[in-house]
N, C-alpha and C positions, 0 to 999 in steps of 0.2 A: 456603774459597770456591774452586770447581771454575772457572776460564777456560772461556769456550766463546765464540772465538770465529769471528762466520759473516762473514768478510772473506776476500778475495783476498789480502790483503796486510800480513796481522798478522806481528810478526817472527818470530817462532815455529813459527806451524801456519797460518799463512795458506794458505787453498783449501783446505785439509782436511776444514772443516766445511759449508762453501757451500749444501750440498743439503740440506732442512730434514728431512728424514729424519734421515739421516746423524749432521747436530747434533744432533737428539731423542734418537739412543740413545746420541750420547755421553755428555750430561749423564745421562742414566740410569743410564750406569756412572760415571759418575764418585760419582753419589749412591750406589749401590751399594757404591761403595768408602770412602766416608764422607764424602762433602761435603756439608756443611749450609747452603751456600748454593751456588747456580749462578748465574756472574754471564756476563750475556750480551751480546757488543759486536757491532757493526754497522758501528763505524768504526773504523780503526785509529789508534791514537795512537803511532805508534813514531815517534822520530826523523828527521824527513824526509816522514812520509806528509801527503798531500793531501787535503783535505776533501773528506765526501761530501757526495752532495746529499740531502736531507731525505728525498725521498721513496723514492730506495735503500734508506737507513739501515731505514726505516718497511719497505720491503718485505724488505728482509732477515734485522728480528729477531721483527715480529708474529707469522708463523706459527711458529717455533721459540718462542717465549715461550707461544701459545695453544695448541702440541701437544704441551707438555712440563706445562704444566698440567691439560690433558687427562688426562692419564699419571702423575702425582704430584704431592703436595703438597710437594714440596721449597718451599724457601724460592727465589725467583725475584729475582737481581738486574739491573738494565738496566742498560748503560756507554753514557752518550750526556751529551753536552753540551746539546741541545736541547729547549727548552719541549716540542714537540709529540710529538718521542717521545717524551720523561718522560711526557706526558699518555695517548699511547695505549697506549705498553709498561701502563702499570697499569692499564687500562680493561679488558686482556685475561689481566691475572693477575702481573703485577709485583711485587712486595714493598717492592723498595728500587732507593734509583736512584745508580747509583755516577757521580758527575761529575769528570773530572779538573780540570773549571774551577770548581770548588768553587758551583757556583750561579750566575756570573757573565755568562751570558749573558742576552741579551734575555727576559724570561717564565720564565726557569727558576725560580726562586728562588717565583713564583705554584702554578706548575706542582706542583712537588714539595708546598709547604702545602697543594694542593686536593687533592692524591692520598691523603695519609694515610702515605704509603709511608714507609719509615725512606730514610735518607740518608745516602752514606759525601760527606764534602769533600776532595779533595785540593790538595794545594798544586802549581803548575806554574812555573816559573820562564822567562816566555816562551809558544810557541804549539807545539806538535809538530813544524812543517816547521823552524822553528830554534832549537828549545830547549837545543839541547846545544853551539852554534855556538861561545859561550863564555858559560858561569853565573860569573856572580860574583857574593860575598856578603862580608858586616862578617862574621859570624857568623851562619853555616847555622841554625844551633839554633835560634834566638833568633828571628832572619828569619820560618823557617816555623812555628815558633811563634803568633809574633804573629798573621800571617797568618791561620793557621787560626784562631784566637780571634777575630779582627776576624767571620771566617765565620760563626762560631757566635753570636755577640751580632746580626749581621745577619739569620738566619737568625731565630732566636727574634723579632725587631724586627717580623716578616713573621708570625709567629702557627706558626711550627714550634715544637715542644716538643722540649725540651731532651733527651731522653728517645729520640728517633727519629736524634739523628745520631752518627756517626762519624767517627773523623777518619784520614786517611792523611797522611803525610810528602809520597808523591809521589818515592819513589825510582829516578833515572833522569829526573826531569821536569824540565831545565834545572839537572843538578846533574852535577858531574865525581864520578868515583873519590873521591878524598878526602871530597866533601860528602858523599855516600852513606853514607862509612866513619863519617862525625862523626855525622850522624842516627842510623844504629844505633847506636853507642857510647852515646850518649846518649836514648835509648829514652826513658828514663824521662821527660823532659822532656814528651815527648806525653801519657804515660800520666798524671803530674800533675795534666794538663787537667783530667782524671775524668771522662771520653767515653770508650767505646773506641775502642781504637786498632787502624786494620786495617794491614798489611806486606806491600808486592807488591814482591817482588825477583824473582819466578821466570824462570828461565832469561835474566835480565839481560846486556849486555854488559859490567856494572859488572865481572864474573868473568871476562870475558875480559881485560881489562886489569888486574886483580888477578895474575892467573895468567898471562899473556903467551902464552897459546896458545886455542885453540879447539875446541871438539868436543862433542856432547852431553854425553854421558857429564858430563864437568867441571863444564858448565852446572847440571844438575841434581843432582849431590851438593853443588853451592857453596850452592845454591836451599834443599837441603831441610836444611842445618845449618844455613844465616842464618835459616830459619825457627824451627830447633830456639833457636836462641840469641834472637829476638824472642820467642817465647812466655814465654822464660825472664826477660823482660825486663820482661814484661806487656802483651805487644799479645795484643789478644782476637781476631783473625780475619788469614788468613792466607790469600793469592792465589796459586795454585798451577797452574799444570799440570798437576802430575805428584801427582795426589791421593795415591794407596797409596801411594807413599812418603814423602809427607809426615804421612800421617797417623799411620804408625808412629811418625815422630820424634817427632809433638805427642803423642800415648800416651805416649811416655817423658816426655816433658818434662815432664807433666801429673802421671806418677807421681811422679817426683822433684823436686816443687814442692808438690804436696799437702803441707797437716799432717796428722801421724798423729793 
């Protein structure tokens, strides 16, 4: 799953994409380079950022979702928490609606069942502007576990098929260093579920505090082995930046997980 996001202020590549050109021929390449899903945000969720307003959101990601559709049938994801652009992101070529708040806002939960769209849930511990201020847990595992299973029996309860969702941990969303560390370690726990399981670490600060210094470079070799080691783990979809290099790793990892 190729990032593409068209925000000012993503932590990563914030303003990069802004101009819906610009974002068209990114995710072009990034499909080019093998990403089988483009997931597309309009808000940003980093640690600290401020809510947008609806209609930003709406004009930020419709024309890059409707001229990237235009242009290919890649697989098309929306990253929004809101009923109305869940509703219009798929009216104009959508696929799936990745929500960090697992469906739990007003209408989303209608939104998503009347689209058809597949569905990733994440687990958030708290809200973006202070989720990371201090996460605390009995046990991580366990916790978002539950969570997300709570999600998915709520979901289906609503007339979604079991069949269209996904689940994410949510690494980084109201969880320290060590929680982060305990969810990967423990992979398997999600994978259990028997939903796939999607893993968004890329270019995280969880690797700057790992590694006690800063720099791309770092960021994105830390990115593209925790992805190597999630596949290996059995998460089926993987949030990337930095597509080509992640995709080589999942090629390996792929080959040496296959049965002969």
């Amino acid at each position: 799953m190729g990032i593409l996001n068209v925000t000012p202020d993503s932590f990563s590549d914030g303003g990069a994409y802004v101009e819906t050109e610009r974002a068209i021929a990114h995710a072009l390449a990034m499909a080019e380079q093998g990403a089988a899903v483009i997931d597309i945000g309009g808000e940003s969720t980093r640690p600290g950022a401020a809510p947008v307003d609806e209609h930003e959101e709406l004009a930020r990601v419709l024309p890059v979702i409707e001229g990237l559709r235009a242009q290919s049938d890649v697989f098309i994801s929306v990253d929004t928490i809101k009923a109305r652009v869940m509703r219009e992101a798929c009216a104009v070529g959508a696929d799936m609606i990745n929500d960090v708040m697992a469906l739990q806002a007003p209408g989303a939960i209608e939104a998503a069942r009347d689209s058809g769209a597949a569905v990733c849930l994440m687990h958030m511990q708290g809200e973006p502007r202070t989720m990371q201020s201090a996460p605390v847990y009995g046990d991580v595992v366990a916790e978002v576990r539950d969570f997300l299973q709570a999600r998915v029996e709520a979901c289906q309860a609503a007339g979604i098929d079991r069949n269209r969702i996904c689940l994410d941990p949510g690494f980084g969303f109201g969880k320290t260093l060590e929680h982060n560390l305990e969810l990967m370690r423990r992979l398997n726990a999600f994978v259990a579920c028997d939903l796939p399981v999607l893993v968004g670490v890329s270019r995280k600060s969880m690797f700057v505090k790992l590694h006690g210094h800063d720099d791309m470079d770092s960021r994105i070799h830390a990115s593209v082995t925790a992805a190597f080691w999630a596949v290996t783990q059995g998460a089926r979809i993987i949030r990337s930046h930095d597509v080509a290099r992640t995709v080589e790793a999942l090629t390996l990892a792929s080959a040496l997980t296959d049965s002969p």
